[in-house]
N, C-alpha and C positions, 0 to 999 in steps of 0.2 A: 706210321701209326702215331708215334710221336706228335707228329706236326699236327697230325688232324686233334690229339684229346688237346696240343695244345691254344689249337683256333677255338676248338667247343669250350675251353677254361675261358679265355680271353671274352668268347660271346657271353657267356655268364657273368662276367663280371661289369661289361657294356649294359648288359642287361637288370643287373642287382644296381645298379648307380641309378638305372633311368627308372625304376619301380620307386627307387628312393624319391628321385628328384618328382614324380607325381603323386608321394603321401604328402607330399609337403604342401603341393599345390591345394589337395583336399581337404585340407589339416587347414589351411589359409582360408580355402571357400567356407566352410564349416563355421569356424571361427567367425566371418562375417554375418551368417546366416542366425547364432546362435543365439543374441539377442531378440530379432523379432519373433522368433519360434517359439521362445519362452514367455516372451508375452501372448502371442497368440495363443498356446495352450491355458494358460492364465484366466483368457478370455473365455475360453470353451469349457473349461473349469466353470467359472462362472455362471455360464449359463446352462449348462445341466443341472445348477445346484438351484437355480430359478426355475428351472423347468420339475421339479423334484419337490420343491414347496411355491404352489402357485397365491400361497394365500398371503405369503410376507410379499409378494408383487402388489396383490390386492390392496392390502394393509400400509404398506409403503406407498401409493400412490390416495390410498385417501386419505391419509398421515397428510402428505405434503398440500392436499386440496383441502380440507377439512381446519388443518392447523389453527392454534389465536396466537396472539401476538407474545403472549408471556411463558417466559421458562414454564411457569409452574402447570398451566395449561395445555404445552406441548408434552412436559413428562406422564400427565395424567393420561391425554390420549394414546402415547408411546404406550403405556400400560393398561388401558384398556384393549387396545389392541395387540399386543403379547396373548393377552389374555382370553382373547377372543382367538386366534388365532394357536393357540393350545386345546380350546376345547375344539374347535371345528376339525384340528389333525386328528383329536384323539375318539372323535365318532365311527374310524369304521371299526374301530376295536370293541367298540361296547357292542355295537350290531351283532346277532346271530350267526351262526355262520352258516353256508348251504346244508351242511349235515344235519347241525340242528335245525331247520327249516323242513327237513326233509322228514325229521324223525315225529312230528307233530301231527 
């Protein structure tokens, strides 16, 4: 009975080394992996936050078409268009809402 707990110790301990020797492997894959993951998620970040305000895409793109050549005329449209783009978010708040529609 001896011999046998001490073959099952021995296989345990074969076994606790080779569980060791493939965290490490994962630990190595992981570590390779962990840069472009963090950019990727970065990236899908990003674009739910465009997808969430479609009107700074709008504004941003006739920013860049729209522009004149001088600082002072790029910040004025920069802020027209903030500005435009504050009131346009802030329209379905002033709207009714279905209740009061209903209550009418």
């Amino acid at each position: 009975m001896n011999e046998k707990l001490f073959e099952l110790k021995q296989r345990r301990v074969e076994l606790l080394a080779r569980i060791a020797s493939q965290r490490e492997q994962v630990a190595e894959a992981g570590a390779e992996w962990e840069a472009p993951l963090a950019l990727a998620d970065k990236g899908i970040s990003g674009v739910h936050y465009l997808r969430r305000h479609p009107l700074l895409v709008v504004g941003a793109m006739a920013f860049i078409l729209i522009r004149r050549g001088r600082a002072a005329g790029l910040m004025w449209g920069a802020w027209r268009l903030w500005k435009g783009y504050r009131y346009l978010s802030s329209i379905p708040e002033k709207m009714p809402s279905r209740a009061e529609l209903d209550s009418l």
